[in-house]
VEXNUDO-441336 format. One record per residue (C-alpha): residue in one letter; x, y, z. Coordinates in steps of 0.5 Angstrom, whole numbers, padded with zeros to 4 digits, always signed. Layout:
<sites>
AXYZ/...
</sites>
This chain:
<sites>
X+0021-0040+0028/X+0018-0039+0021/X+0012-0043+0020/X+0005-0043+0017/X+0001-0040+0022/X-0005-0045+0023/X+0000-0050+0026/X+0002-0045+0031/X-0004-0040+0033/X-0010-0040+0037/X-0016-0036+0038/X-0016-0034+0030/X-0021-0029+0027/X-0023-0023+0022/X-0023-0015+0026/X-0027-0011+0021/X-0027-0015+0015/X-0020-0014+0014/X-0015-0014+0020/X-0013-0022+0022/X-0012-0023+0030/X-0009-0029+0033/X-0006-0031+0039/X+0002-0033+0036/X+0008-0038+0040/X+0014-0035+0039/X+0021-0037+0040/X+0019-0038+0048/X+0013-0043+0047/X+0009-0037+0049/X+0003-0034+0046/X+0003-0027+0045/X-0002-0022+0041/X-0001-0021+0033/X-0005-0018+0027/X-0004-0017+0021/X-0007-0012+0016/X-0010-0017+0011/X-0011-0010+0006/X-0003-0009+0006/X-0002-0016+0003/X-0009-0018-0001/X-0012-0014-0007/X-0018-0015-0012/X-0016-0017-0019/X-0023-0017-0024/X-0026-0020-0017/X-0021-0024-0015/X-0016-0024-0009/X-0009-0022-0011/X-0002-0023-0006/X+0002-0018-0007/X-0004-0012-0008/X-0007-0008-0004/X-0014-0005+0000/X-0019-0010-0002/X-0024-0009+0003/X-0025-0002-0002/X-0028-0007-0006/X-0032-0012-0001/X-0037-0014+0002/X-0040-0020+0007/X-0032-0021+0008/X-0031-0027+0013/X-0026-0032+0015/X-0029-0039+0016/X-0024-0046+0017/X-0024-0052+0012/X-0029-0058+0016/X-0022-0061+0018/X-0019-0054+0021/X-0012-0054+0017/X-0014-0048+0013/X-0016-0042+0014/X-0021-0039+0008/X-0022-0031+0007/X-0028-0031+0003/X-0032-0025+0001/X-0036-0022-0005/X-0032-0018-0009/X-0033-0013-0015/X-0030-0014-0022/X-0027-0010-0027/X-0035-0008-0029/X-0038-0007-0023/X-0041-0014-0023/X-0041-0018-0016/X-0037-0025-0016/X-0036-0030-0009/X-0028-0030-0008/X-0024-0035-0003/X-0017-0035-0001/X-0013-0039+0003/X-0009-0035+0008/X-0004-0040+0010/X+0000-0040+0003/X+0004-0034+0005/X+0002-0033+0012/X+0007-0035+0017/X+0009-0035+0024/X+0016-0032+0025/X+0017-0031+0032/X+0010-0029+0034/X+0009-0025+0029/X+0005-0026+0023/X+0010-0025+0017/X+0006-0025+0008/X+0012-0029+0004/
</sites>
């Protein structure tokens, strides 16, 4: 089972500004615990989030995890420094390359 997290999770949310946790089904129908270190997959590129990058949180502050009004997509949002040192409002869509594979959060 591979698929976008959201559709597949319960009690979704931000630990320490950069530690995503869930409740994730498995192959078995069964929820079980996942995290993933979102400083592993995301950096900061001139104040915006970039997949592939790394320890953004070096550069953020006021990070925090919201959900857009109808509940679909999950939204990383923070203030990020830029390349001159100058605060820019960031946001994210976690579920473009977030997924559920099995129970476990996978970055593709």
């Amino acid at each position: 089972m591979s698929e976008n997290f959201l559709n597949s999770a319960r009690n979704v949310s931000l630990q320490d500004g950069r530690r995503l946790v869930a409740e994730l089904q498995n192959q078995n129908g069964e929820y079980v615990h996942a995290e993933m270190y979102l400083d592993d997959v995301l950096g900061n590129s001139e104040g915006r989030f970039e997949w592939g990058g790394e320890n953004f949180i070096l550069s953020a502050r006021d990070v925090r995890l919201e959900f857009e009004e109808d509940g679909t997509q999950p939204v990383l949002l923070a203030i990020l420094l830029d390349e001159n040192d100058d605060l820019r409002s960031a946001m994210f869509y976690l579920s473009e390359r977030i997924f559920n594979e099995n129970g476990a959060f996978v970055f593709r």
